[in-house]
N, C-alpha and C positions, 0 to 999 in steps of 0.2 A: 391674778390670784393675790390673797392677801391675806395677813394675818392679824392684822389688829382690825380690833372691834370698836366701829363710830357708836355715837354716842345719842346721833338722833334717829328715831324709829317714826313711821306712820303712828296715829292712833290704831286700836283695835278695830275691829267691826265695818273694815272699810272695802272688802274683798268681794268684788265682782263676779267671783266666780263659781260660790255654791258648791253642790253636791254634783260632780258629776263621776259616773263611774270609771274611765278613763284616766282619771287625773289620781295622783298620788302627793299629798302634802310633804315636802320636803324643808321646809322651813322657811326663812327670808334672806332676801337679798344682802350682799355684802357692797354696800355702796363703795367704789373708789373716790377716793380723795383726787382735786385738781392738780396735787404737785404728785401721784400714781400716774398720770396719764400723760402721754406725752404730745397725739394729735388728737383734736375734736371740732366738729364743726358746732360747737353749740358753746352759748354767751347771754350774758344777760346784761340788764340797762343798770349804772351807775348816772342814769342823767340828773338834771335837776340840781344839783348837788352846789350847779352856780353862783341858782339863785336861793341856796338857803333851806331849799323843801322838805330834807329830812336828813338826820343824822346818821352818817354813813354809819358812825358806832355800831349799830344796828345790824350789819352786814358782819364783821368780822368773824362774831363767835359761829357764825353758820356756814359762812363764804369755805373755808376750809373742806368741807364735807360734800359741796353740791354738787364739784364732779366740774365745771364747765369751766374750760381755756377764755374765756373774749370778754368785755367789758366796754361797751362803750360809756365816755366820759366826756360829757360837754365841757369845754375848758374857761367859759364867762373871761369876755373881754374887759365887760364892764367890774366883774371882782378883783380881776387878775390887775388891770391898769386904772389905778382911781385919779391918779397923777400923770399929768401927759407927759410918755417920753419913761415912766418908773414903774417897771412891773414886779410886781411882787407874788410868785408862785408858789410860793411854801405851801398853801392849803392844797396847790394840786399836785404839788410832790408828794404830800402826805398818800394821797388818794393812792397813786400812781404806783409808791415803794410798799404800799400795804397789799396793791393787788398781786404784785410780782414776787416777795415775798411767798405767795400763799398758791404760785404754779399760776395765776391769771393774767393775761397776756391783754394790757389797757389799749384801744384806742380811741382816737379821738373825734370828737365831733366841735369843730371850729364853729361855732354858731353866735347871730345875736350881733349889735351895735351896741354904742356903746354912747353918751348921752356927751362925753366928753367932745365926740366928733359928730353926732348925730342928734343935735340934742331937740329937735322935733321924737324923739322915742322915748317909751318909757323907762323909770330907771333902769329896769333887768335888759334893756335893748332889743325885747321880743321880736323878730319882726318887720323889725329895719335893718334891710343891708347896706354898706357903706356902700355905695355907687355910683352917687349922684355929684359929690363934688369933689375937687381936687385934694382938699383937706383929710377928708374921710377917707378917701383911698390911700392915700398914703398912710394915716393912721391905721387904718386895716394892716397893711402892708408890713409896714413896721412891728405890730403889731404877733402877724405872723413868724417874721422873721426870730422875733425874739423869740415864739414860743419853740418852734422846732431848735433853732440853737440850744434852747436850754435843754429839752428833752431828747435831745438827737441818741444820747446811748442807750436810752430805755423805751420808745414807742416809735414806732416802724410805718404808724397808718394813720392817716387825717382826711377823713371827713368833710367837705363846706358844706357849711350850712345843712338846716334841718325845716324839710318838707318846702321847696321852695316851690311847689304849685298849690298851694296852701297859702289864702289870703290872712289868715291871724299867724303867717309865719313870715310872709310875703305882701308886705301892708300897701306897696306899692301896686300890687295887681300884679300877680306871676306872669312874666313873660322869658319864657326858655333862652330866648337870646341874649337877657340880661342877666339871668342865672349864670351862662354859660361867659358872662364878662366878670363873673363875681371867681369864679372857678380859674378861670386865665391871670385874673390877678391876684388868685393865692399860690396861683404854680409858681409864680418867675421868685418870692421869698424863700418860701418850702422849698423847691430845688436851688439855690445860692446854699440853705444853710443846712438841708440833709440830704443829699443826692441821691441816695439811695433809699427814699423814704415812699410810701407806697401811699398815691394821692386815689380819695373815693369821692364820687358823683353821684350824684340823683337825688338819696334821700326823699325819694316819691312817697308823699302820703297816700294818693290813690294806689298803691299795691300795682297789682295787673293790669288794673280796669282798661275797655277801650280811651279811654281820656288818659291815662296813666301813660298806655302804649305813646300815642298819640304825642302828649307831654316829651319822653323821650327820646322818640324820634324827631321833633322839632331841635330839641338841644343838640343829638350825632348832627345835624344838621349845621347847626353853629359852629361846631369844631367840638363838643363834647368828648368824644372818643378819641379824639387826639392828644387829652393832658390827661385823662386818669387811670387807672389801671384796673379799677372796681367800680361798681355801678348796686347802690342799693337801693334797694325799696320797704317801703312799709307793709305790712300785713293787717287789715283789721277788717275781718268779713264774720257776717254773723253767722254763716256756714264753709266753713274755712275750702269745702270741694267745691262747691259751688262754681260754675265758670273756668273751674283752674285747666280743663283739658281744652280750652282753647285759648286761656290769658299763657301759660307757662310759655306754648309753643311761642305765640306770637312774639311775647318777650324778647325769647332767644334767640329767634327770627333778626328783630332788630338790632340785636344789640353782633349775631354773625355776618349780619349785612353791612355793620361799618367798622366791627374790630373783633372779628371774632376770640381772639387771645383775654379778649374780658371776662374775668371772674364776676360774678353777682350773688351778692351777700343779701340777707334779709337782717333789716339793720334795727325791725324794731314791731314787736308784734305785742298786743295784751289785751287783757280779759279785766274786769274787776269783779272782785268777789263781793262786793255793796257797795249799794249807791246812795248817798243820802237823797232824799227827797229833792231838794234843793238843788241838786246835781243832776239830776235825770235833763238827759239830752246837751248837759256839760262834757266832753269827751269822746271820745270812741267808742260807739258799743254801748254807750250809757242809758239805751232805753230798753236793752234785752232785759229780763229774767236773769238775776243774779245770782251766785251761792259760792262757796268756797268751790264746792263741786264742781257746777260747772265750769271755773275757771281753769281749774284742772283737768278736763275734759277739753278746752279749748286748747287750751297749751299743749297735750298730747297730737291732737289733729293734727292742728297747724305745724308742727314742728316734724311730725311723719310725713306728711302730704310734702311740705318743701324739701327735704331731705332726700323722698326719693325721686324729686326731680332736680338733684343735683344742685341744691342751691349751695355752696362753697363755705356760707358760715348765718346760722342763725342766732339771732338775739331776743329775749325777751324784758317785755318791760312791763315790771320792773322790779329792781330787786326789793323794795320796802316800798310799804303805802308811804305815802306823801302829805303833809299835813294842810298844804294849798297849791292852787295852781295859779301864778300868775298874780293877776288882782279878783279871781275870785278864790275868796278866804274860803275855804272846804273841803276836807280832807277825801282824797281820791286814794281808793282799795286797789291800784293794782300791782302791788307787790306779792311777792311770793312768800314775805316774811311780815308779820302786823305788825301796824304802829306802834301799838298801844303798848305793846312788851318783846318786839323783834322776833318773838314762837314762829317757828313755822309752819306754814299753811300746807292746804294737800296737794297745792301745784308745784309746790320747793322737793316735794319726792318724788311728785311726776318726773320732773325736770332733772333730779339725781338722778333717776331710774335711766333716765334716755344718755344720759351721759357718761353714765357706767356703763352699758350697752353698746351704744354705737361710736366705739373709739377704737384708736391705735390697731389698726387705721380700719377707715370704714367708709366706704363705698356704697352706690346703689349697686344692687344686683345686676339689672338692667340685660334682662333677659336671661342670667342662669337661673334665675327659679321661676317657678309658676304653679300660684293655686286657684284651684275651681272652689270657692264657696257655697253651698244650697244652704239657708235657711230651715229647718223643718217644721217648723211652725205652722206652715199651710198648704206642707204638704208633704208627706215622706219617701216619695220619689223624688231623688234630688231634683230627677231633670225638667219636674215641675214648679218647683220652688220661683216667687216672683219677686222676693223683698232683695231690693238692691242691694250691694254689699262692698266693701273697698278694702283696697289691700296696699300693703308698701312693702318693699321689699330690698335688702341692704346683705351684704356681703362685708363680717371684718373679718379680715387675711382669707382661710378657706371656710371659715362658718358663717351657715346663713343666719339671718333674721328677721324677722316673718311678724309683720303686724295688720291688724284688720279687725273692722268695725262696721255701722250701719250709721251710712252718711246723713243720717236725720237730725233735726235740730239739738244743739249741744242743751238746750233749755230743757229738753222732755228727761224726767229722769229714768236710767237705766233698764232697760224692759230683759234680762237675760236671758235667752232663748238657746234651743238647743242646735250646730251644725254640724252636715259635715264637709271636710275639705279633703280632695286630692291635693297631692301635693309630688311637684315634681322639683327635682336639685339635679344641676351637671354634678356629672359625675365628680370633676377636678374637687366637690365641695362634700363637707360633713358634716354626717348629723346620724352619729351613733345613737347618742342618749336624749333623745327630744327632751325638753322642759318646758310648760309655760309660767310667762309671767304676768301676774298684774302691775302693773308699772304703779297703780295708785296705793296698793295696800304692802308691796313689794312680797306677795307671795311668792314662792316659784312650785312649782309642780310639777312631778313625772308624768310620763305622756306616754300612754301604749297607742300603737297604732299597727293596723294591718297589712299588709302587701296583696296589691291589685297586680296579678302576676300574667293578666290578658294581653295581647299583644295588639290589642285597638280597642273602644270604645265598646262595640258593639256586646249586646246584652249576652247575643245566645252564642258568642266564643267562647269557648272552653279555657280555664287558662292553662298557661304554658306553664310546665315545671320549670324551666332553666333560662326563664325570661327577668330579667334585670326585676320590674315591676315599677309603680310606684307607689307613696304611702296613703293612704285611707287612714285620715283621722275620724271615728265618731264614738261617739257624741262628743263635740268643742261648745263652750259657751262663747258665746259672740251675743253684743249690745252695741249701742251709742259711743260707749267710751275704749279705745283700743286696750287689745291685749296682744302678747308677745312670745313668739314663739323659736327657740336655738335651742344649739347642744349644750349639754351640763359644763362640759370644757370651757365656755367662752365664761360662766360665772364661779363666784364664791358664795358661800351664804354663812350668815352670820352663827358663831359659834352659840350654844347654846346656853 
């Protein structure tokens, strides 16, 4: 609950939800602030920052308001040490005290060579791992050591390297065994100078894929699972369900077949809202169908779908567009905040929206709820209905939260359609005063629904007077883009 009123609103006109008669306009959301929150699994990318790409300034006056605990922050070996042997951190202390400061909890991602010991690599050391000779390893090395001694009282989690099955990350030819040599020799530094410091693995740019799996199980093979404590991967699928009811399982397959005690973070996921011409098929994702919309629409997906298969902490990237990447000069859209004047876009209220939401503390359901979705569209016998339909489902303390959408391309825009949903909650759980929300326009809504008080399914039972029941939501609008369903209890909305 909260009593002071933020300062940034959706635009107008952005509400998914229409006219339905069921629903009761109650007002909008009451965003929490990140220093309100005390656990969340949800973070966003400070990367880039190494080499230059955009001015973190840009971040501040919004960072406050977005709601999310995590940050990751690439630390540039090549900014940080110009002079061998003299490192100079100030710029990433700046970063560092500004995120903590404001309730965001940095970590890090150790990436990049460095020209001083690598100097086959480009300036920014994209790409080239130190591995290959005895100079560079030790430079690495040292290199490590200083950073964790400096920052030993304020960042807790490090990263190696980013995306090393990834040939413009991994300019050598990704080979797991020599990832997994890059990783063993930044333990034996990292643990001398913060022992208690929490070391992460994989950084998989293929996400789930069979090559991804595949990828990581070669590395647990190496010893992988042996020196880290986390294992992340990337997310960048042009249908974020897609595949996930067999990559998630396998995932976790691998990684309980050689360390089950491993946490797995999704360390880096994004959308962009434009592509200049120029750039199309430069990036991830760069040759879908673009919009601010959609991006927004992706970020919600992907961050429900991972969430409710227990992913431990999600990141998106990124927090501002970025004015280049690398050595092509071209401004890349995937910030949640524009370049151009640091405003926020409609994925920065998605992303409050989920972070107000699902915190202090928040869990999947994982079996105390279950809803049946029909469609009515093409048919108004639910048990006819054929348009597929997805759901996530989360539990903070004893109130549920209940998201679902129509796993179709994030590119088609919103088709609103009318459903209805059963909806069953254990008992142990509440939901006195149902509400929905639009996560994008930050609507919320009263929600009448009725009690199905039969004691099975069947049509021609009578129901029971003094049968528990359960709830019959109709007519629910349901689309492409999720919406959100709890008790009034779990929010605030903003004074008027």
């Amino acid at each position: 609950m909260q009593s002071e009123l933020t300062t940034l609103s959706p635009a107008a006109g952005q509400s998914l939800v229409g006219s339905f008669p069921a629903l009761t306009y109650l007002g909008k959301l009451l965003p929490k602030k990140s220093t309100q929150i005390s656990s969340s699994r949800l973070g966003v990318g400070f990367e880039t920052l190494d080499r230059d790409m955009w001015d973190a300034e840009q971040a501040w006056p919004v960072l406050d308001e977005l709601g999310i605990k995590w940050a990751r922050v690439q630390t540039g070996w090549t900014k940080t040490e110009q002079q061998r042997g003299v490192y100079d951190f100030a710029w990433l202390d700046q970063i560092v005290d500004k995120l903590i400061e404001r309730g965001v909890t940095p970590w890090f991602s150790i990436s990049y060579g460095n020209q001083l010991y690598t100097p086959e690599s480009q300036p920014d050391g994209v790409g080239y791992p130190p591995i290959h000779t005895a100079d560079e390893r030790e430079g690495w090395q040292k290199y490590v050591h200083a950073l964790a001694t400096h920052f030993r009282d304020r960042v807790e989690h490090y990263e190696v390297w980013n995306e090393p099955d990834l040939t413009s990350f991994w300019k050598c030819q990704p080979r797991a065994a020599e990832y997994v040599d890059l990783v063993r020799m930044t333990a034996v530094p990292l643990r001398e100078a913060h022992p208690s410091a929490k070391l992460i693995g994989g950084a998989i740019a293929w996400g789930m894929t069979p090559w991804s799996i595949k990828f990581l199980e070669d590395c647990m093979r190496a010893g992988l699972h042996e020196l880290v404590d986390i294992i992340t991967y990337h997310g960048y699928k042009s249908i974020p369900e897609r595949h996930s009811t067999q990559e998630f399982p396998a995932f976790k397959q691998v990684i309980n077949k050689y360390k089950p005690s491993l946490d797995f973070w999704q360390g880096e996921s994004g959308f962009q809202s434009y592509v200049p011409e120029k750039a199309r098929g430069v990036g991830a994702l760069s040759t879908m169908k673009f919009s601010e919309d959609i991006q927004a629409r992706m970020l919600l997906r992907r961050f429900l779908l991972e969430l409710h298969n227990d992913c431990r902490m999600c990141s998106y990237f990124h927090m501002a567009d970025f004015a280049h990447y690398s050595a092509f000069k071209e401004t890349f859209h995937y910030g949640i905040v524009r370049l151009e004047d640091g405003s926020p876009k409609p994925s920065y209220f998605a992303l409050q929206t989920l972070a107000t939401l699902l915190s202090d503390p928040m869990e999947p359901a994982n079996g105390r709820t279950s809803s049946h979705i029909s469609v009515l569209s093409d048919s108004k016998d639910p048990r006819a209905t054929k348009i597929a339909t997805w759901q996530a489902n989360f539990v903070c303390g004893d109130i549920p939260v209940l998201a679902w959408w129509i796993p179709e391309s994030v590119e088609v825009d919103p088709d609103v359609q009318e459903m209805e949903m059963a909806y069953w909650i254990d008992s142990s759980l509440k939901l006195d005063d149902p509400v929905l929300i639009d996560p994008l326009s930050q609507e919320v809504y009263s929600v009448t629904c009725t009690w199905d008080k039969r004691t099975c399914a069947e049509t021609w039972m009578d129901p029971t007077p003094d049968a528990e029941g359960i709830r019959i939501f109709n007519p629910l609008p349901i689309c492409n883009s999720p919406l959100l369903l709890t008790d009034r209890s779990l929010i605030s909305l903003r004074p008027d």
